[in-house]
N, C-alpha and C positions, 0 to 999 in steps of 0.2 A: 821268682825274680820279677823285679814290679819294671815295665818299661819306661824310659822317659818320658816325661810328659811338655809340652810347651806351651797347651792349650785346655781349655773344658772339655771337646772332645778328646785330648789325647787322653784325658785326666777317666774319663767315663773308659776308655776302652783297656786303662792300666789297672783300674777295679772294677770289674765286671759283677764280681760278686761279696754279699757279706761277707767272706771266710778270704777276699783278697784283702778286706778294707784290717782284719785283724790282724792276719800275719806282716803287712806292713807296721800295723802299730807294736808288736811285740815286738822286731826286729828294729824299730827304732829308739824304744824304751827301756828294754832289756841287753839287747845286742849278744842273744843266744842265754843269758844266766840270767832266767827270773830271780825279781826279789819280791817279798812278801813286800807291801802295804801296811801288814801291822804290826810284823819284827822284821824288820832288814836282816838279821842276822839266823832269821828260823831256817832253816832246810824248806824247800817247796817241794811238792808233789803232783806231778800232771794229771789231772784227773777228765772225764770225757766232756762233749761240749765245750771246750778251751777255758775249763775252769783249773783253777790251780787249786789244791791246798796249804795252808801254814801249819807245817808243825806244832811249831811251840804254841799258838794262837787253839789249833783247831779249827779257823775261820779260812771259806772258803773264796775265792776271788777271781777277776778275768783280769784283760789288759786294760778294761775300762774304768777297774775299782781306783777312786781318789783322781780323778782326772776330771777334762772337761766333759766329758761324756759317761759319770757319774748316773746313773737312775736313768737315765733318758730312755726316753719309746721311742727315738727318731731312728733311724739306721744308721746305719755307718756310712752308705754311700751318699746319702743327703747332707751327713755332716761333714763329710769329703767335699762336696759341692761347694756348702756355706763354705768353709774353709780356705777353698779356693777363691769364689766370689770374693768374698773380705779382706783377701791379704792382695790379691793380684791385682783388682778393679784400681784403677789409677785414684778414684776419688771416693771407693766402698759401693753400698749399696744397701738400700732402706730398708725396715725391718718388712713393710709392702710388697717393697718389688722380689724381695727372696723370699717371700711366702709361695709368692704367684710363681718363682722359678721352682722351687723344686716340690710344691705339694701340699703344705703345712701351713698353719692359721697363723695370723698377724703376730699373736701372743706366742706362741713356740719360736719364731722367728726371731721378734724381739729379744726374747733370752739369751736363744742360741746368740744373736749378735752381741750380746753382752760376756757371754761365757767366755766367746772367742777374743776380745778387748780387753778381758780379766788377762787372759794371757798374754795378749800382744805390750802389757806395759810391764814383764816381767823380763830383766838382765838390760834395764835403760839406767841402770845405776853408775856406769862406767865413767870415772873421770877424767876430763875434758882438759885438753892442755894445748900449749903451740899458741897460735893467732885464735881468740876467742872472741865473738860478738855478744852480747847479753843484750837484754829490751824489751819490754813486758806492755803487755794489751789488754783489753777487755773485751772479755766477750758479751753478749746481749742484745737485745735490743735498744733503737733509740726511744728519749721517752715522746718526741714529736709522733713517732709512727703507734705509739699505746692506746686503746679503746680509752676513751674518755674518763670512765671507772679507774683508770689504772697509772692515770699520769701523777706523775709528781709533782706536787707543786712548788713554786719556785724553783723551778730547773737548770735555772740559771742560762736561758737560750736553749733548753733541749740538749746540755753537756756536762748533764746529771751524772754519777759514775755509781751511783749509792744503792742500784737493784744491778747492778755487770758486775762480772767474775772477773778479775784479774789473774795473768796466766805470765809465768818469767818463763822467756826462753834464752838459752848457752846454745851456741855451736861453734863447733873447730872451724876456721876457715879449713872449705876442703874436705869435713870431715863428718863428726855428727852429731846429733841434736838430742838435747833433751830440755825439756818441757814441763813444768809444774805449774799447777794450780795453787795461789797463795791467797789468804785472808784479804792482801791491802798489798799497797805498794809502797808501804813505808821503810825503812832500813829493819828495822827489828822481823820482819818479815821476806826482805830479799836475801838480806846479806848472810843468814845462816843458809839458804840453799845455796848461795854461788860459793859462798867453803864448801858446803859437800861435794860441790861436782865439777869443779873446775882447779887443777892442778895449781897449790902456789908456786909462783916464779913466772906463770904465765902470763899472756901479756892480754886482758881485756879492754874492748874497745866498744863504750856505749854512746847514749846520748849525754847531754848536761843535767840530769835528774839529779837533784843534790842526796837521794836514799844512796848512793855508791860512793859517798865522799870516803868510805872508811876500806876502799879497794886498794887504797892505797899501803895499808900495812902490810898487805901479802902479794899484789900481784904488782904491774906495771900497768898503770891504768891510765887510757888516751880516751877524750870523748872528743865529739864532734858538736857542736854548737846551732841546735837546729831551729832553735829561736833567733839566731843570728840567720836564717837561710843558709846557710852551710850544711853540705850533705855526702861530701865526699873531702879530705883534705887528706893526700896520698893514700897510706893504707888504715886511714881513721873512719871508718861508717860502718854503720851498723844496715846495708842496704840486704844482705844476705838472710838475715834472723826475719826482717821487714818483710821479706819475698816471702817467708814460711807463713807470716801471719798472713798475708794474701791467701796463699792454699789452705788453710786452716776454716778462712771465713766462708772462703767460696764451698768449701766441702758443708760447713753446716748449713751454708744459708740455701746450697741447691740443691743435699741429696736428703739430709736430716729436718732442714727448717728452724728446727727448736731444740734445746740440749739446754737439759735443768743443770743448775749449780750441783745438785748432789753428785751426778752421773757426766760430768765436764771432764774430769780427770780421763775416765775411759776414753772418750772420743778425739781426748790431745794424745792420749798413748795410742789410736788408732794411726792417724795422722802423723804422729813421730816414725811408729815402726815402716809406714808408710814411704816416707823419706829416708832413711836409712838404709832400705832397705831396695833404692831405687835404680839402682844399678847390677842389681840380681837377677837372677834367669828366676820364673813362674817357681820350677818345682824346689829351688832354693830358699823361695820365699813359705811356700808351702810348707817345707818338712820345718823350717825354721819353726814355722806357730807349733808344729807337734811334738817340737821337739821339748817342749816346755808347756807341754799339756800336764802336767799336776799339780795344777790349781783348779781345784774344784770351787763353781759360784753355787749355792742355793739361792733359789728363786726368793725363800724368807728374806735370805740374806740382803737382799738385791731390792726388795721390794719395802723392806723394814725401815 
């Protein structure tokens, strides 16, 4: 019986040892009736060491096999730690500073935070309805602040957009967010995310960006006129979606610094599940990432 936990210390004293860190993960993966890994349908067989066998396969396996914790040398209570750091830290924590917390080189750390981010952008698929805000940003740097070598020329004042990621966020008034990384911010590139994830009939409320003129064939769609100076007109603004890119910025530019285009996606699923998930007691938030631990990243993968 694993105790409550509410804190890092409680979290250490709830696993004390490897053989605690495992029978909480079977217990929350299996819930008492293993299934194989390589035929769902084989019979399992308990075999010693906490390995199981597959019948019909022949192949033998733990609670680690096809998960995030796949091949790894790290322990389980380290990865309990990272786990925790990541999901609970109001703003996360760099792949540096959780080297130095629980033992392990910059590069192990890195992964592990990528492994854990693989999962955290997993069940954000849910569609979005009621009072809905849309609004999309960039991320990157400015090109005024680029080493000489790297500026752009003609930048037009420094309000270049042509090296930034552009990122569309949805959320419920009230409710919750999801966040994609998109090519551009043209309609052929918005408008099929806001059908996937925001309920027709609802009623979206953006800025005057003319890529949302065609919101109108399925939703009820209100904007706010922010080239006019208009920023709230009753329940027309989009200030709530605006407050999330706040946290979003503040999170890369103080604890990250730097997040490539490739690896951008991860770090907006960090920061979604983040918010979502912010009204959750610690070990809530915790079993939540494990609970959707079989997503395995390879390092090829990750690095290719």
């Amino acid at each position: 019986m694993i105790l409550p936990f509410k804190n890092l210390y409680d979290l250490q004293e709830a696993f004390q040892t490897e053989q605690d860190c495992i029978d909480h993960l079977e217990e929350l993966r299996w819930r008492g009736n293993v299934v194989s890994p390589f035929d769902p349908e084989s019979k399992v067989y308990k075999c010693a060491n906490n390995r199981f066998r597959c019948k019909n396969t022949k192949k033998y396996f733990n609670v680690k096999t096809g998960t995030l914790f796949d091949s790894s040398k790290v322990e389980l209570r380290k990865w309990f730690m990272a786990l925790y750091l990541a999901s609970c830290h109001s703003k996360g924590i760099s792949s540096h500073q959780l080297a130095r917390d629980i033992g392990v080189t910059q590069k192990t750390a890195w992964f592990m935070l990528h492994r854990i981010r693989n999962c955290l952008g997993i069940g954000q698929d849910q569609l979005l309805e009621g009072e809905v805000e849309i609004d999309e940003t960039f991320v990157g740097g400015k090109n005024r602040n680029r080493h000489w070598d790297k500026k752009i020329p003609n930048a037009n004042g420094g309000k270049n957009w042509l090296d930034k990621t552009p990122v569309l966020g949805m959320i419920e008034r009230s409710g919750r967010l999801v966040a994609r990384q998109v090519s551009s911010v043209t309609a052929k590139d918005l408008i099929p995310q806001i059908f996937k994830h925001i309920n027709p009939g609802s009623t979206i409320y953006s800025d005057e960006w003319g890529a949302y003129g065609e919101l109108c064939l399925k939703f009820t769609h209100r904007f706010i006129r922010h080239n006019a100076k208009q920023y709230v007109q009753g329940r027309v603004h989009t200030n709530t979606i605006e407050g999330f890119w706040s946290l979003l910025k503040r999170n890369i530019i103080g604890i990250y610094h730097y997040t490539s285009r490739k690896h951008l996606q991860k770090y907006v699923d960090e920061c979604v599940y983040r918010y979502n998930m912010r009204h959750s007691e610690n070990q809530e938030k915790f079993n939540m990432v494990l609970s959707n631990l079989e997503h395995r990243l390879r390092y090829i993968d990750l690095t290719s």
